[in-house]
LUMBA-461045 format. One line per 2 residues: number of its first residue (from 0); for each residue y, x, z of C-alpha. Coordinates in steps of 0.5 Angstrom, whole numbers, plus 500, padded with zeros to 3 digits. Layout:
BEGIN
NUM	Y:X:Z; ...
This chain:
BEGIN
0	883:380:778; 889:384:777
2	890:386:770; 890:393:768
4	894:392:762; 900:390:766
6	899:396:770; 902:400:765
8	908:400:768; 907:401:775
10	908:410:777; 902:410:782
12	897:407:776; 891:412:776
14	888:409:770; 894:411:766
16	894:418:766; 886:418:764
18	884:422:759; 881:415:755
20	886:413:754; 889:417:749
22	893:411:746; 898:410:751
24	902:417:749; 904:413:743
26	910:412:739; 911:404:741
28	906:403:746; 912:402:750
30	913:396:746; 905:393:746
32	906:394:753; 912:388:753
34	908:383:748; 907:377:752
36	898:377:753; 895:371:751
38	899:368:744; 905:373:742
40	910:372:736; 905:374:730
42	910:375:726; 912:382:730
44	905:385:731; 904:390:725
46	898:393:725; 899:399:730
48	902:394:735; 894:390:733
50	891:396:734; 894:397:741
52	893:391:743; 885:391:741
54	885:399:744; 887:396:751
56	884:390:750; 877:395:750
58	881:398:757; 881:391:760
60	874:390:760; 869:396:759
62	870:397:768; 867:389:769
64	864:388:762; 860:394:761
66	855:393:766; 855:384:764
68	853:387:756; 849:392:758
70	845:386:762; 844:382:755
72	842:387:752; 837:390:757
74	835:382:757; 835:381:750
76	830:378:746; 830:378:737
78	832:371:736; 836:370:743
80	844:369:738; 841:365:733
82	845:359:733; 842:352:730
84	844:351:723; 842:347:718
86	838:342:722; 833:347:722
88	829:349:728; 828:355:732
90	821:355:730; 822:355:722
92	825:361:722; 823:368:720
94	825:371:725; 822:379:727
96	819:381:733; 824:387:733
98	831:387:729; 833:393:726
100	840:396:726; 840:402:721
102	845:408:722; 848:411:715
104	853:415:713; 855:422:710
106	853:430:713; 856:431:719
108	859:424:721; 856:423:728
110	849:418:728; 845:423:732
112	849:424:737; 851:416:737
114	843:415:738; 843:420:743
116	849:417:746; 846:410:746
118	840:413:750; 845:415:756
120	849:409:756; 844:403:755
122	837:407:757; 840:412:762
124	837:417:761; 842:421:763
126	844:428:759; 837:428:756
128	838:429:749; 833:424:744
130	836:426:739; 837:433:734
132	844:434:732; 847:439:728
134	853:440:733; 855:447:735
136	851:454:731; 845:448:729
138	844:447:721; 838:441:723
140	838:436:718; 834:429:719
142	830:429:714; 825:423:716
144	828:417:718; 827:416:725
146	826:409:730; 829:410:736
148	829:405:742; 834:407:745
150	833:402:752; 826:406:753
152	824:398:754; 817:396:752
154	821:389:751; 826:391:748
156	827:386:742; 831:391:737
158	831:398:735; 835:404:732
160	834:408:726; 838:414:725
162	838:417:717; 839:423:714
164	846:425:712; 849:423:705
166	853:428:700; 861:426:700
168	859:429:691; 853:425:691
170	855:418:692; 850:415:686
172	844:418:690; 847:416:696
174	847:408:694; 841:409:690
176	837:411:697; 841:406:701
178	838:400:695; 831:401:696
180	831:401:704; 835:395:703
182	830:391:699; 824:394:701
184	825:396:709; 824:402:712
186	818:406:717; 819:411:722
188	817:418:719; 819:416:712
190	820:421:708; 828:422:705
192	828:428:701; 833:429:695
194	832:431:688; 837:438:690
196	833:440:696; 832:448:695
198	825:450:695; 827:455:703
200	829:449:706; 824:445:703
202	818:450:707; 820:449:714
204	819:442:713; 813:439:717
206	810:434:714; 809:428:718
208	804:422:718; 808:416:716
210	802:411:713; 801:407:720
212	808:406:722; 810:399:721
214	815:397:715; 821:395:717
216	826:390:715; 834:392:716
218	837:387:719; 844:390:720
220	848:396:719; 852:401:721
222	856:406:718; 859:413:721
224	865:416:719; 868:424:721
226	875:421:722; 877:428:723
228	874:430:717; 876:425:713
230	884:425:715; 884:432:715
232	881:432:707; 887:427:706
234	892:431:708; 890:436:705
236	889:431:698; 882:431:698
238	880:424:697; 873:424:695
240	871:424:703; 875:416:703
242	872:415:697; 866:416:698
244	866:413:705; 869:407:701
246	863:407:696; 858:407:701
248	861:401:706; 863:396:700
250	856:397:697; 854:389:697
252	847:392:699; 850:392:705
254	852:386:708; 848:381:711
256	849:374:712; 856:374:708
258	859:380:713; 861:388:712
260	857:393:716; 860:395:722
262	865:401:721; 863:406:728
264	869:412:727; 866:419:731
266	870:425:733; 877:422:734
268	878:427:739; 878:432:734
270	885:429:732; 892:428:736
272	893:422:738; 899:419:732
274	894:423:727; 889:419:731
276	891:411:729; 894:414:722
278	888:415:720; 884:409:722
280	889:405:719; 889:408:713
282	881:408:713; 882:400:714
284	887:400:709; 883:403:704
286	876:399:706; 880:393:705
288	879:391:713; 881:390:719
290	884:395:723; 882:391:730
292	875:387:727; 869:391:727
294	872:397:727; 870:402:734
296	873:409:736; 868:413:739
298	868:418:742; 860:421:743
300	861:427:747; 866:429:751
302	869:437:753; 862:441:754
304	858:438:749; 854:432:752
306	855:424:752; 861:422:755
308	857:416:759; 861:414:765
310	867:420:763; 869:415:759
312	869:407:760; 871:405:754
314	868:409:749; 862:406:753
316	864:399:752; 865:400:745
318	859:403:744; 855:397:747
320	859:391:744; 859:395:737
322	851:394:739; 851:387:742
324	855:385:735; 850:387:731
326	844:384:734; 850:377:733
328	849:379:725; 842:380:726
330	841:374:728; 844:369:723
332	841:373:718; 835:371:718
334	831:365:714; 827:360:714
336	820:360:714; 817:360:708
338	812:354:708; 806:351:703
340	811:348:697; 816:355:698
342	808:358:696; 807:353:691
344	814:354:687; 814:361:688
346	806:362:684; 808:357:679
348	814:361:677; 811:367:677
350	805:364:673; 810:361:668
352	813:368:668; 806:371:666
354	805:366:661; 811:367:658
356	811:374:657; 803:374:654
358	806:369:649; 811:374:648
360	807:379:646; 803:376:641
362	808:374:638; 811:382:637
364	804:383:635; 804:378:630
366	809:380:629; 807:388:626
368	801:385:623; 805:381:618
370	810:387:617; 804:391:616
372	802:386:611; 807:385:608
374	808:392:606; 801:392:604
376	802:387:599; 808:390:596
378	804:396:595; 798:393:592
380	804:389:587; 808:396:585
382	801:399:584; 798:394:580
384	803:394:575; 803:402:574
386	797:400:571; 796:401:564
């Protein structure tokens, strides 16, 4: 197959010119262009040569590659990537019917129209949006938490949940929330609803039935960032958005089997396009992450406002792998069973907690009993000796 990275050089080249590309009008591309494929010099790849590098890595493959992962996924049973370790076999683990990969991230920053996007590319439903965004005049907030099977599969082995939207001043309450959906798993419909609710926009909310869904356990995450609105805010010298959004990555909830969370960036077309991989450069930086690993630049719609599906391949491809990524983390993160003696050990610590904490309290009851009478004694002695 003939390499489309070393077509760059080549005038009658179409795929140069196209708009997915974005990255190829920058500064030093020319110089990416030369880096020999294969193993290059690591010495000279900074950064933003790494960062070419994987941008056109993703230009490679998404024509041939999209298709082949869009097939895993569709194929895709929870448990498919888990790899064998410890001597332990498949059938001892606890592994879910279905994973769950958990969309997070603050007020605006794209996860509805990523789960709508989702839907196009892996279920093809086409321009049928099945999510609600805020996009355009819309003031819509997701205020339940909501599954989606995005493959529109009866077979499908994972599921996506999209979150309501976080408060870049209220970071305390954001990893407060994303803690108890971490410990105790979540449900479709549940509730998530904040102590700084207005009344107003609390009567146009319609209660929904959420007692009968199951419970979920959360098995990856994925957290979306603006990047436009983030590098807008730091030229602006606003670092609360970066810092919120570094608070919220970083939390160790968050990380499952000793991995980060994916990092999706949303609305980079909102940017030039220097302004495009400065900004993800110093996301990465300040997060303390590579620039090229877990990181995806995704474009959700395009011009007129709906997904980018086709229009654009390699936010597509990024999309899909993103997905495919996670189930990888998902899989690795489960345990194994647990089995008579685990019980066993498990009862005889709480029972051996329970008794400690009776004798604990006796012991303070006693304890006052004897300060009581002590007291007492104190004072029939001071009143017997007043007596004439």
């Amino acid at each position: 197959m003939k390499s489309r990275v070393s077509c760059v050089d080549e005038d009658d080249c179409d795929s140069c010119r196209l708009a997915y590309c974005w990255w190829r009008t920058a500064a030093e591309f020319d110089k990416c262009v030369k880096v020999k494929l294969g193993f290059p010099n690591v010495s000279i790849l900074t950064p933003r040569l790494r960062l070419l590098r994987e941008l056109e890595r993703l230009a490679l493959v998404a024509p041939d590659g999209l298709n082949e992962l869009q097939h895993k996924l569709l194929e895709y049973r929870s448990g498919d990537f888990w790899v064998p370790t410890g001597g332990i076999a498949k059938e001892d683990m606890d592994i879910p019917p279905v994973n769950t990969i958990l969309l997070v991230g603050f007020s605006g920053s794209g996860k509805s129209s990523l789960i709508n996007l989702m839907y196009s590319i892996l279920g093809r439903s086409g321009l049928i949006p099945f999510a609600q965004t805020s996009s355009g005049r819309s003031n819509y907030t997701t205020m339940y938490m909501e599954e989606h099977n995005v493959l529109r599969s009866t077979r499908s082995g994972f599921c996506i949940y999209d979150s309501r939207g976080f408060d870049y001043h209220n970071t305390r309450e954001a990893l407060e929330e994303m803690s108890s959906w971490m410990s105790e798993g979540i449900h479709h419909n549940q509730p998530c609803f904040r102590y700084n609710d207005h009344d107003a926009a609390m009567e146009n909310v319609t209660l929904r039935s959420s007692s009968n869904f199951l419970q979920r356990e959360v098995n990856c995450v994925m957290v979306v960032a603006n990047i436009a609105q983030i590098y807008k805010a730091l030229k602006a010298g606003d670092l609360k958005p970066l810092e919120a959004t570094r608070q919220l990555f970083s939390f160790p909830a968050l990380r499952k089997s000793k991995e980060n969370p994916l990092l999706i960036l949303t609305h980079g077309d909102l940017l030039s396009t220097e302004e495009r991989i400065d900004g993800r450069m110093k996301i990465c930086e300040h997060l303390e992450i590579s620039e090229t690993n877990g990181v995806y630049d995704i474009l959700c719609l395009n011009e007129y406002g709906f997904p980018v599906e086709e229009s654009d391949p390699v936010s597509a491809y990024a999309l899909t792998e993103a997905v495919y990524r996670a189930l990888l983390i998902s899989d690795r993160s489960h345990f194994p069973k647990m089995k008579f003696k685990d019980w066993a050990m498990l009862i005889l610590l709480w029972l051996t907690r329970f008794i400690g904490f009776c004798f604990a309290f006796l012991a303070d009851v006693c304890s006052n009993l004897g300060k009581k009478q002590k007291l007492r004694n104190e004072f029939d002695s001071r009143h017997y000796k007043l007596k004439p």
